[in-house]
Residue frames relative to the residue before (quaternion, step in Angstrom):
aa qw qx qy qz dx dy dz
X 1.0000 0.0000 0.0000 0.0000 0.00 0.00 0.00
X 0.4739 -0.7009 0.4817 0.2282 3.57 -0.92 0.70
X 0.4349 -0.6242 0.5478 0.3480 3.98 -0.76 0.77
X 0.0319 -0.6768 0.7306 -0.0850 3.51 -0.96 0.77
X 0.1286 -0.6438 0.7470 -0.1052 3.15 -1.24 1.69
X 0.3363 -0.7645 0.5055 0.2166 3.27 -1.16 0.78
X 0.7817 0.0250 0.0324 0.6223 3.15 1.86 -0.92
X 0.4031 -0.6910 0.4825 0.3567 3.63 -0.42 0.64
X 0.3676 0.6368 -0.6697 0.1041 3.59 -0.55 0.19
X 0.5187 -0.5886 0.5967 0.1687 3.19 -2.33 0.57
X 0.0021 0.7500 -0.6519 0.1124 3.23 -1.28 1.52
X 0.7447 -0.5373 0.3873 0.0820 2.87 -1.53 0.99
X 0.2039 0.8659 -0.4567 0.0101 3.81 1.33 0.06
X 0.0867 -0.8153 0.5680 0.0722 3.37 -1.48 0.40
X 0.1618 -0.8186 0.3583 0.4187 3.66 -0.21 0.69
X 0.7644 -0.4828 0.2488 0.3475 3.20 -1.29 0.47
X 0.5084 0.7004 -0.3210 0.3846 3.55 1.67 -0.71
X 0.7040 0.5351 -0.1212 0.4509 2.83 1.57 -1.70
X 0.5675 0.6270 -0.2304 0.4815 3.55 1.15 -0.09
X 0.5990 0.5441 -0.2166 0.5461 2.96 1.41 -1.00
X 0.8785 0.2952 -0.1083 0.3596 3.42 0.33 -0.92
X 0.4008 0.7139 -0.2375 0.5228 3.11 1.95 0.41
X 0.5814 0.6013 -0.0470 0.5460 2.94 1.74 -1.61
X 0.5937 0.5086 -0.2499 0.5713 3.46 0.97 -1.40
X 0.6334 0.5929 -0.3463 0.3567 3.57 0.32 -1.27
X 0.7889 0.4552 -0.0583 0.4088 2.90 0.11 -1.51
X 0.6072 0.4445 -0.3140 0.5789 4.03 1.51 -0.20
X 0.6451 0.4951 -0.3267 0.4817 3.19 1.21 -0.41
X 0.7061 0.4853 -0.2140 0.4693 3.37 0.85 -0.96
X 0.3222 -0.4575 0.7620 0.3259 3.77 -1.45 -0.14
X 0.0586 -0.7558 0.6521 0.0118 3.30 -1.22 1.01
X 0.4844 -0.7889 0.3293 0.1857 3.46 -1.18 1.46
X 0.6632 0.3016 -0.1307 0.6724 3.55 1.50 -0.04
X 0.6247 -0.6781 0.3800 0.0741 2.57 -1.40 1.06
X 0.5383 0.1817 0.0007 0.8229 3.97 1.58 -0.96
X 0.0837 0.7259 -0.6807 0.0515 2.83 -1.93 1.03
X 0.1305 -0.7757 0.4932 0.3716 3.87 -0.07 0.15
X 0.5880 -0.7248 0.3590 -0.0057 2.77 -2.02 0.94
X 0.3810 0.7696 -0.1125 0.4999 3.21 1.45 0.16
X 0.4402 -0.7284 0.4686 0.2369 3.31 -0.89 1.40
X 0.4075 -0.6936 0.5534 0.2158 3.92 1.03 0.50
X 0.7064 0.3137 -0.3437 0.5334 3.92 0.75 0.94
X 0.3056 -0.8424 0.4387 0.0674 3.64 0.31 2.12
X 0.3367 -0.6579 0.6669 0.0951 4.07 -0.86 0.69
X 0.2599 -0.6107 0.7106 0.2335 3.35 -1.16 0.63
X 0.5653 -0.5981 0.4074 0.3959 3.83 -1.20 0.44
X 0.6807 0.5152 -0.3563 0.3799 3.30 1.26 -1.13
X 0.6087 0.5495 -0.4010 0.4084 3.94 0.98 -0.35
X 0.4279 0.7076 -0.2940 0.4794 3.46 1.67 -0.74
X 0.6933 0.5679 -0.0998 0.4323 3.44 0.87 -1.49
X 0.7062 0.2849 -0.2302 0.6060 3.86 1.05 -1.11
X 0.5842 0.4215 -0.5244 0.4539 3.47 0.86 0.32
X 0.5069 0.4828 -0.4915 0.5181 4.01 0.48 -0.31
X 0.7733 0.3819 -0.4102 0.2964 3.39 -0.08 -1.39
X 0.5804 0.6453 -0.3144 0.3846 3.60 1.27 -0.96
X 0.8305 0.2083 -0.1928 0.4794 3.36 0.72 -1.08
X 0.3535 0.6371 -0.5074 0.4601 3.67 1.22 1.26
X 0.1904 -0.6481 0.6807 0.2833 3.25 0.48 -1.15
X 0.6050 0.5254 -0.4657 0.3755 3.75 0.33 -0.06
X 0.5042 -0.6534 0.5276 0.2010 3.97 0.06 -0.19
X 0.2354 0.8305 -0.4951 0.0988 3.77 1.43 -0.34
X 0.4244 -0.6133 0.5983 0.2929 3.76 -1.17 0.83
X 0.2162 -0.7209 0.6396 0.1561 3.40 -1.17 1.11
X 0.0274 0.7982 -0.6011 -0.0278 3.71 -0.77 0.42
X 0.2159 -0.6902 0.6840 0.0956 3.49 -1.22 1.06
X 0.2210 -0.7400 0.6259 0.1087 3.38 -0.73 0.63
X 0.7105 0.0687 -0.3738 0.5923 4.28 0.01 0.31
X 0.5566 -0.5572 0.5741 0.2240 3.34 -1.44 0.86
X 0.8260 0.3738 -0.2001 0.3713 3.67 -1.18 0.83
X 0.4459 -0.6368 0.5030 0.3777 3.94 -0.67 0.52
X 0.1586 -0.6536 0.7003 0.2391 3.63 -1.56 0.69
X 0.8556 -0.3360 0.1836 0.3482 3.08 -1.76 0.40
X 0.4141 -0.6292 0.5929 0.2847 3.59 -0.98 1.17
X 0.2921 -0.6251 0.7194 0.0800 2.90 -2.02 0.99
X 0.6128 0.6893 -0.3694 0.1137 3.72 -0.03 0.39
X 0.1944 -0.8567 0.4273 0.2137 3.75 -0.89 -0.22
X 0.7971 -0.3686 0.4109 0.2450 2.87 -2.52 -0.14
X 0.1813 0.8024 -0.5680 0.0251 3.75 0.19 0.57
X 0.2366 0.6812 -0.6582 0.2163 3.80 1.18 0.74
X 0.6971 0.3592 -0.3625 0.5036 4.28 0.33 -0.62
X 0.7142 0.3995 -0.4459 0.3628 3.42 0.43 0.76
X 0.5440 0.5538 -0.2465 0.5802 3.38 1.56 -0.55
X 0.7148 0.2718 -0.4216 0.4873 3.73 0.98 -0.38
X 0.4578 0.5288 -0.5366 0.4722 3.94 0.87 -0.15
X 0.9423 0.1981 -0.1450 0.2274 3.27 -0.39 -0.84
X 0.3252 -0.8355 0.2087 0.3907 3.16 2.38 0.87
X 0.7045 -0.3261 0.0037 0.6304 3.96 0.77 0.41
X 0.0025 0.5876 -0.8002 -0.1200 2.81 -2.05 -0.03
X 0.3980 -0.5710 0.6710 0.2557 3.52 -2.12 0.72
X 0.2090 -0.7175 0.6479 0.1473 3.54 -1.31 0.74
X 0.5168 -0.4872 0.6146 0.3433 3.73 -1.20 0.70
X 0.4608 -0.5928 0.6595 0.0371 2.88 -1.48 1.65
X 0.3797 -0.8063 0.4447 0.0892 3.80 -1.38 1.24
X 0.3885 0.3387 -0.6784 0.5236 3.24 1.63 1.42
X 0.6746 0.4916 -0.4375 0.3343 4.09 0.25 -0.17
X 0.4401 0.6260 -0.3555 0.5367 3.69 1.41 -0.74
X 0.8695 0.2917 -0.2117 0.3377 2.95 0.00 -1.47
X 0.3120 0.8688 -0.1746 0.3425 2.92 1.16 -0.48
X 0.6752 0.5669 0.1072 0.4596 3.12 0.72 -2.14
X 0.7360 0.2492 -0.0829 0.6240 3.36 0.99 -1.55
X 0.5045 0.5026 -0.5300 0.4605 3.70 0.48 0.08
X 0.5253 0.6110 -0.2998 0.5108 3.38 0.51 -1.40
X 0.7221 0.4374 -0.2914 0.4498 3.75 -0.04 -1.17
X 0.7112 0.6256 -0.1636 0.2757 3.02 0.59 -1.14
X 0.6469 0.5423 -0.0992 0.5270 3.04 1.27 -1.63
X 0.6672 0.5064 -0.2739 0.4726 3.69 0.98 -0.91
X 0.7395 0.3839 -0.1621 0.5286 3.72 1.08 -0.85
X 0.0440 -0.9173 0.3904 -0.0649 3.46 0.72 0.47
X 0.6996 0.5580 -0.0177 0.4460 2.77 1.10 -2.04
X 0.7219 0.5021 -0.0682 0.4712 2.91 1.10 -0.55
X 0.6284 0.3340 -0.2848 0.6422 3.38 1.42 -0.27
X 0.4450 -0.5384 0.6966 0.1638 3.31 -1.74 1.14
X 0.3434 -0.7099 0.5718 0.2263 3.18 -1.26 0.65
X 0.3853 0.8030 -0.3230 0.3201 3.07 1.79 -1.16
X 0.7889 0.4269 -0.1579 0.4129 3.41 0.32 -1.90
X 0.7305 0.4938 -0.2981 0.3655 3.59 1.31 -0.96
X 0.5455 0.6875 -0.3860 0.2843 3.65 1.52 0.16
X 0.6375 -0.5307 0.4053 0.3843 4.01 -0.73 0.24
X 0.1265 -0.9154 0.3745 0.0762 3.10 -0.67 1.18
X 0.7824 -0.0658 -0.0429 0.6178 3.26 1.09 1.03
């Protein structure tokens, strides 16, 4: 199946591992503020997102954006979390992704393709 972006736009991704242990952190810890964002504070266009899948497919899939131009970034400021918790290493999003391809590929059977197609 071909990658189909409706818009390019830049977001703020996190892998779920990395959430996890952020989470942990932060139960372990006494934390000095009350709201923090969560977020590796280093935004991803979708379409780069995309030549990593296709890379770590081996299949060559046609990406296609369908409106022309970037919509509005979604991302954030995670400098008051990085000094609370004095660093941390995030999972990189050819290994992330990686990970969930892998998942993905094993559970076939289970995935409609139907549901994964563009819907308009």
């Amino acid at each position: 199946m071909p990658i189909t972006i409706r818009r390019d736009v830049r977001f703020d991704y996190l892998y779920v591992d990395d959430l996890a242990a952020i989470v942990k952190w932060f139960i372990e810890h006494p934390a000095s503020h009350r709201a923090y964002n969560v977020c590796t504070g280093t935004p991803v266009q979708l379409s780069d997102l995309a030549k990593i899948v296709a890379d770590v497919s081996k299949r060559n899939p046609e990406i296609a954006i369908r409106e022309p131009g970037l919509g509005t970034e979604y991302s954030g400021d995670n400098t008051r979390m990085l000094a609370e918790m004095g660093s941390f290493r995030f999972t990189g999003f050819t290994q992330s992704i990686g990970e969930l391809y892998r998942w993905y590929d094993a559970h076939q059977a289970k995935i409609d393709p139907a549901l994964l197609r563009f819907d308009g």
